[in-house]
N, C-alpha and C positions, 0 to 999 in steps of 0.2 A: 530558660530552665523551667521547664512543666515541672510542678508537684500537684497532690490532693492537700484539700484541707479539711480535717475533719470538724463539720461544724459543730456537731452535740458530741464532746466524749462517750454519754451515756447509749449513742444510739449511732445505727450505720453510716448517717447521712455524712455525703460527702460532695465536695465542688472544687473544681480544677481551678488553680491557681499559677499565673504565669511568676517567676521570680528572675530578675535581673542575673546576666550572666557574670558578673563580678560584683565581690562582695563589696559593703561599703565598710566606710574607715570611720566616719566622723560618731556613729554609735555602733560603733566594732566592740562586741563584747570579749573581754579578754577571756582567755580559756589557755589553762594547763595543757600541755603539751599539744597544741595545737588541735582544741576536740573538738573544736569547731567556728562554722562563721557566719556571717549574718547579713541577711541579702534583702534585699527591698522590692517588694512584688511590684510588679509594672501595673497592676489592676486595681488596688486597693490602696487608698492613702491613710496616712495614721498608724502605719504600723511597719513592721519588719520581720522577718521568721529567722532564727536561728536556726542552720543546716549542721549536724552531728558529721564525724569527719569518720564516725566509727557506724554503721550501716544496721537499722534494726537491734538498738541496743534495747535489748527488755526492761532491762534494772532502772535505765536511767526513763524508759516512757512510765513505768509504772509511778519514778517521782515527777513526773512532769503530770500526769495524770493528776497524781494527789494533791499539787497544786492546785489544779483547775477547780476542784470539788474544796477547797479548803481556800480560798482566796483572803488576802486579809481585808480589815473591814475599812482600812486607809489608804487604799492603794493608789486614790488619787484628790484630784482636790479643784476645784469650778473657780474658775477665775472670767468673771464678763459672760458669762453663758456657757463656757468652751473649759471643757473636761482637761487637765492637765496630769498627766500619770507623775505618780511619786514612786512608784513601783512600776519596773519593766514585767511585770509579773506576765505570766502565759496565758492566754485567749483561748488557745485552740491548738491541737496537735496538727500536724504538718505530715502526710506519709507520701512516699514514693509513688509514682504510678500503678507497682505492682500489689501496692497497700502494707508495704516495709514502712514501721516507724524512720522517720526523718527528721524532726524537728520540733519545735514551735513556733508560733505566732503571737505576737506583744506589744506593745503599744512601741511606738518612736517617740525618743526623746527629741523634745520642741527644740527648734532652732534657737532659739535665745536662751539655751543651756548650756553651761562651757563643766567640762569635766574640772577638776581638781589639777588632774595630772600636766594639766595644761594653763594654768590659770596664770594670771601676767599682774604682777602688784603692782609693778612702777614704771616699765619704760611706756607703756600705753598702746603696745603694740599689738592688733589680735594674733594669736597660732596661728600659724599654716593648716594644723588638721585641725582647729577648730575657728576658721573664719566667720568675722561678726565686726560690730562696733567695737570701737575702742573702748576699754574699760575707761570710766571716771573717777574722781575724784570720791565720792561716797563711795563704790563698789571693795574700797581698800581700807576705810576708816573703820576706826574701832568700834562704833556701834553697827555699821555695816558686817563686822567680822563675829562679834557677838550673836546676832541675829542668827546669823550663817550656821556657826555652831550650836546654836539653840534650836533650829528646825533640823537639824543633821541629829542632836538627840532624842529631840521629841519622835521621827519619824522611827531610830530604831528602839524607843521605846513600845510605842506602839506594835512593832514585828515582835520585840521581844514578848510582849504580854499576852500574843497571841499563838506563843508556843514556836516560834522558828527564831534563828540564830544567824547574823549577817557573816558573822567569820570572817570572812576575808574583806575587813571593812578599809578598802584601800582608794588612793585618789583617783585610780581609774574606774571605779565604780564608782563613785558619786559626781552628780551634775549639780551643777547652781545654776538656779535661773537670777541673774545678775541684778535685774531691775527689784525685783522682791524677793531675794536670798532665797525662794525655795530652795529644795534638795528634790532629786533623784535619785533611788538610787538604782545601779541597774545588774546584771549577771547573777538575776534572783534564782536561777537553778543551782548555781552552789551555795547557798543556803541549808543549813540543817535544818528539817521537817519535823514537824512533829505530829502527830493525831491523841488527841485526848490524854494529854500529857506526855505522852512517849514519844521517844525519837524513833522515828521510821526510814528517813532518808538522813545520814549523818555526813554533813560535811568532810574533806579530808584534806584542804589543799587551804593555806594561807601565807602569805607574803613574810619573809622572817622578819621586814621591817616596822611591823603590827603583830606577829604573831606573841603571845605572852611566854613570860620568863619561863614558866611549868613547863611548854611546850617545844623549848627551843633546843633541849637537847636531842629531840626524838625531831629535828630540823630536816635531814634527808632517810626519814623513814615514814612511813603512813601513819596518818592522825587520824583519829575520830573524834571530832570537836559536838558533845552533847550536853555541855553545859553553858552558860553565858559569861562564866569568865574570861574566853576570849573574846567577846562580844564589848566588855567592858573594861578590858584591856584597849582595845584595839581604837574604842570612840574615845578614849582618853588620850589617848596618840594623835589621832584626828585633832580634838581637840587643842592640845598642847601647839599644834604646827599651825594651825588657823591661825591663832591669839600671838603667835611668837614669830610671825612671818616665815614660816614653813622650816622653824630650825628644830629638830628631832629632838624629845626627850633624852635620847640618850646618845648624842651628839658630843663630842667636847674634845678637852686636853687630859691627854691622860696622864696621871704620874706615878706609872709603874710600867716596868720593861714587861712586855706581853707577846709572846711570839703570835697573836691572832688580835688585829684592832680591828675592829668593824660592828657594826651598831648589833646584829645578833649575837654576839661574846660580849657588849658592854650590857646586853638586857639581860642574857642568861645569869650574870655576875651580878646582876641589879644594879650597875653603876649610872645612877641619875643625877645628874649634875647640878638640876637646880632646886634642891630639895629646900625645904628650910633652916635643914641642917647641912652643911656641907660632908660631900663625899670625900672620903680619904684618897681617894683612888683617880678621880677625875675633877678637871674644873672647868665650870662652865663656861661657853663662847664666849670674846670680847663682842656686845652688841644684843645680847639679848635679851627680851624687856621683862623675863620674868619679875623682876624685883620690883615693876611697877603695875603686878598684878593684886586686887585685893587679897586681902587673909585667908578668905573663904574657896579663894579658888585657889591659893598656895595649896592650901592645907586638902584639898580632894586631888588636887597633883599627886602631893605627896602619897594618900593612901593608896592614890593607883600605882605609884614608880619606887617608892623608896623601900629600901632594903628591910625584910621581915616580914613584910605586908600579909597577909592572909587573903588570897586571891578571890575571897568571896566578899571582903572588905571595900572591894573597889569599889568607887561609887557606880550605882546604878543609872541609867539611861534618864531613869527620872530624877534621881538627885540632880543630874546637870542641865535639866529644863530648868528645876526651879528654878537651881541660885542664879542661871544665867538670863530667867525670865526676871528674878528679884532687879538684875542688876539692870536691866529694861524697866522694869515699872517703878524704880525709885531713883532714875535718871543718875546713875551713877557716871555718868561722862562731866565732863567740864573741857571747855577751849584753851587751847593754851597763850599766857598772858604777853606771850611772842608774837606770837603768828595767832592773833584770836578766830577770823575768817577762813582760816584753812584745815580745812573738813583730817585732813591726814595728819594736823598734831592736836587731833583731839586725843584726850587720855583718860584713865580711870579718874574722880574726882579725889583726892587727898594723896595722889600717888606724882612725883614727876613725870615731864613731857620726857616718853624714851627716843623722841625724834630729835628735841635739840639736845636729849646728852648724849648721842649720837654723833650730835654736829659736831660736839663740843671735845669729844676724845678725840674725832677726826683732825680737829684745830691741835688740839694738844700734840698731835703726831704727825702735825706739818702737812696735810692734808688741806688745802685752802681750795680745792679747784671743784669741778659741778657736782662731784658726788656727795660731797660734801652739802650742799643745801639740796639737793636733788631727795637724800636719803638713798642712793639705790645699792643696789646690792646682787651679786652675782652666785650664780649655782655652782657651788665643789661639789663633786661626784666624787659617793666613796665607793669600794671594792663591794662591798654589801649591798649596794641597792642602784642596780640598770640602770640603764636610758629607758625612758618610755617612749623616746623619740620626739617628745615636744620639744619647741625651739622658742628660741626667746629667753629674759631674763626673770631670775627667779621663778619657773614652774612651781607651784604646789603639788612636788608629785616624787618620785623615790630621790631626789636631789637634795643638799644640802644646803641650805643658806646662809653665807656668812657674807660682810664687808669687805671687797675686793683691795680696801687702803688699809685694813687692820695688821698685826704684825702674824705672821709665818705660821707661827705657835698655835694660834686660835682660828685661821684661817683653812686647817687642816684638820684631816681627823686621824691620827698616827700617835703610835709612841713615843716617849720623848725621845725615843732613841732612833726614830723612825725613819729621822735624814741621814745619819751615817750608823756608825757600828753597834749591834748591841753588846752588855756587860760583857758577854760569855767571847765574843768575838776581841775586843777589844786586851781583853786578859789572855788569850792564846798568842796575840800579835804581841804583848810586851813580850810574853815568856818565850817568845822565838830571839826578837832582839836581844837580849842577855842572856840566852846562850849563842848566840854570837857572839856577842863582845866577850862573853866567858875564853870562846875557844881562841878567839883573834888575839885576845893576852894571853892565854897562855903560851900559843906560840913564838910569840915577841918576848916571852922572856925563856923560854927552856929550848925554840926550836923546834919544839917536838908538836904536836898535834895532840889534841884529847884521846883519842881512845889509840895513839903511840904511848901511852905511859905520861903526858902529860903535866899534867894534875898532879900526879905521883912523885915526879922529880923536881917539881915547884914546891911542895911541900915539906920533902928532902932537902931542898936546900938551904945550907945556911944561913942563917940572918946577915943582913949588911951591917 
């Protein structure tokens, strides 16, 4: 596949570029409704061009454009001499032979990057689409997962302060480099733009499973995202599934009949489960470790999920470097006085090991077998949020995380009515059975049928 590439946006110059005739998967940028895909030139290493599925779109080179001249000032990071992108940000426009906008050009995410959507906590197993070593033992542990999330905010603080907006901050867009937690993040064309304060290219497309409460009712109609409260919605979500082993803020048991359970109607409704106050309406997973998070990160949970909040109240990008940098430079870990040598029940320091009481509900509910000291745990998929097609146990990615020994109730994300009938069903079924047995007596004592007069001549008659 021939393209041009344009090497100076600002000027004509241009050089043929061959591009591989099938796109690639392992840094396949996702795209709404199929708007495009992303191919690996046979002549150039280091990089990848994004191909548009829609031919010479003006709108979208003029924000590809304003990228290029607006680049941010973090976009990547030197690790041993060798330039590592933190941002897939655009290089270079990409045009057709006949000089029809086509594309761009952007740096390739390193081999020793594993998306989010893909990531493997316990069984050790690499993904299929993203082949590599085995995760270890550090790559899962708490101060390992900290780390993770403290480069995942410092990086969108940085975009933020520099006037763009990640939106759609979801697991298939971010990569972790495993060995030193960097982040990547990638699919920076839908990003909201901004020039000199203003929004010039406006987002519109975000995952409902991040997408913020404000926004969730306008869910299948077109968005314009130009402020940063989805931004700070969204990395608080991120956040909350890293630290919680990928179980969703607004994940749980519900306790109310609701003709619609799914994690966009539990966000629209604000029902957060693990607040500091408990939700009327929901209760959180059996196994989740919120309650052996410090105060400090309860309590910015809270301001981001709980009911009332004022969507500009969230914390910001840089409130969760610090407290999460605080909790790195005042070695807020401790080993656990069980297992002190095993990197995976380390814990916050004043908080319990959430691995052995873990073990220890599993004991209690007759659970004695490998999962049980293993810790592991399997992905329920709910109605709300796809397959991303990664394989394997517990992805960090639109899947749900719960203990495959826990009971039914918590293992599930449905109404309590969710396994058989609801209220309204269940009150139709009585009131059918008793008028039956209504009409079935009636005729065993008059003979007669209900709407023969029935009723009428049972009343009529005599006392015994």
């Amino acid at each position: 596949m021939n393209k041009s590439l344009l090497l100076d946006p600002g000027s004509t110059t241009v050089e043929r570029i061959a591009l591989a005739d099938d796109p690639i998967k392992r840094d396949g940028i996702r795209a709404h409704g199929g708007e495009g895909k992303v191919y690996a030139p046979t002549d150039r290493q280091g990089c990848v061009a994004k191909i548009y599925v829609k031919v010479d779109d003006q709108a979208r080179r003029r924000k590809i454009e304003s990228m290029l001249q607006h680049k941010p000032r973090h976009a990547e990071s030197e690790q041993n001499g060798v330039v590592i992108p933190l941002l897939a940000w655009p290089t270079h426009i990409v045009l057709e032979e006949v000089g029809a906008f086509a594309g761009f050009l952007m740096p390739r995410v390193p081999s020793d990057f594993v998306s989010l959507a893909s990531w493997q906590w316990t069984l050790q197993k690499p993904p299929k689409q993203n082949p590599g070593e085995p995760l270890g033992e550090a790559d899962h542990s708490l101060p390992s997962r900290v780390s993770g999330c403290r480069n995942l905010a410092r990086l969108v603080q940085s975009v933020n302060e520099q006037g763009y907006w990640v939106i759609d901050l979801s697991p298939q867009n971010i990569f972790v480099q495993r060995q030193h937690m960097r982040v990547c993040l990638i699919d920076c064309d839908s990003f909201s733009i901004a020039v000199d304060g203003k929004v010039v290219h406006a987002a519109t497309a975000a995952r409902e499973e991040i997408r913020a409460p404000e926004f969730q009712s306008s869910a299948k109609q077109p968005v314009t995202f130009t402020s940063d409260s989805q931004d700070r919605f969204a990395l608080a979500v991120m956040i909350f599934r890293w630290l919680n082993r990928n179980l969703h803020p607004y994940q749980g048991f519900l306790q109310i009949d609701t003709e619609s359970a799914t994690l966009a109607s539990n966000i629209a409704a604000r029902r957060f489960a693990y607040g500091l106050l408990p939700h009327p309406e929901i209760m959180p997973t059996e196994g989740s470790e919120h309650e052996s998070f410090p105060l400090e990160l309860r309590r910015l949970f809270d301001r981001a999920f709980a009911p009332g909040c004022d969507p500009q109240t969230r914390p910001s990008a840089k409130e969760w470097v610090e407290t999460l940098q605080r909790l790195k430079t005042d070695k807020r870990f401790s080993p656990c006085a069980l297992h002190p040598k095993d990197m995976s029940h380390v814990h916050f320091t004043g908080q319990h090991c959430p691995r052995c009481q873990r073990a220890e509900l599993r004991s209690a509910q007759g659970d004695t077998g490998p999962s049980a000291t293993l810790h592991s745990m399997s992905g329920v998929r709910t109605a709300s949020m796809p397959s991303s097609g990664a394989t394997g146990a517990i992805p960090l990615d639109l899947s749900c995380s719960v203990s495959p020994s826990l009971p039914s109730k918590s293992a599930t994300y449905r109404p309590t009515a969710g396994k058989g009938w609801s209220t309204r069903r269940k009150l139709f079924f009585t009131a059918v059975v008793l008028a039956l047995a209504l009409t079935g007596y009636v005729y065993n004592q008059t003979g007669l049928w209900v709407w023969q007069g029935g009723i009428q001549t049972l009343l009529d008659a005599p006392p015994i």
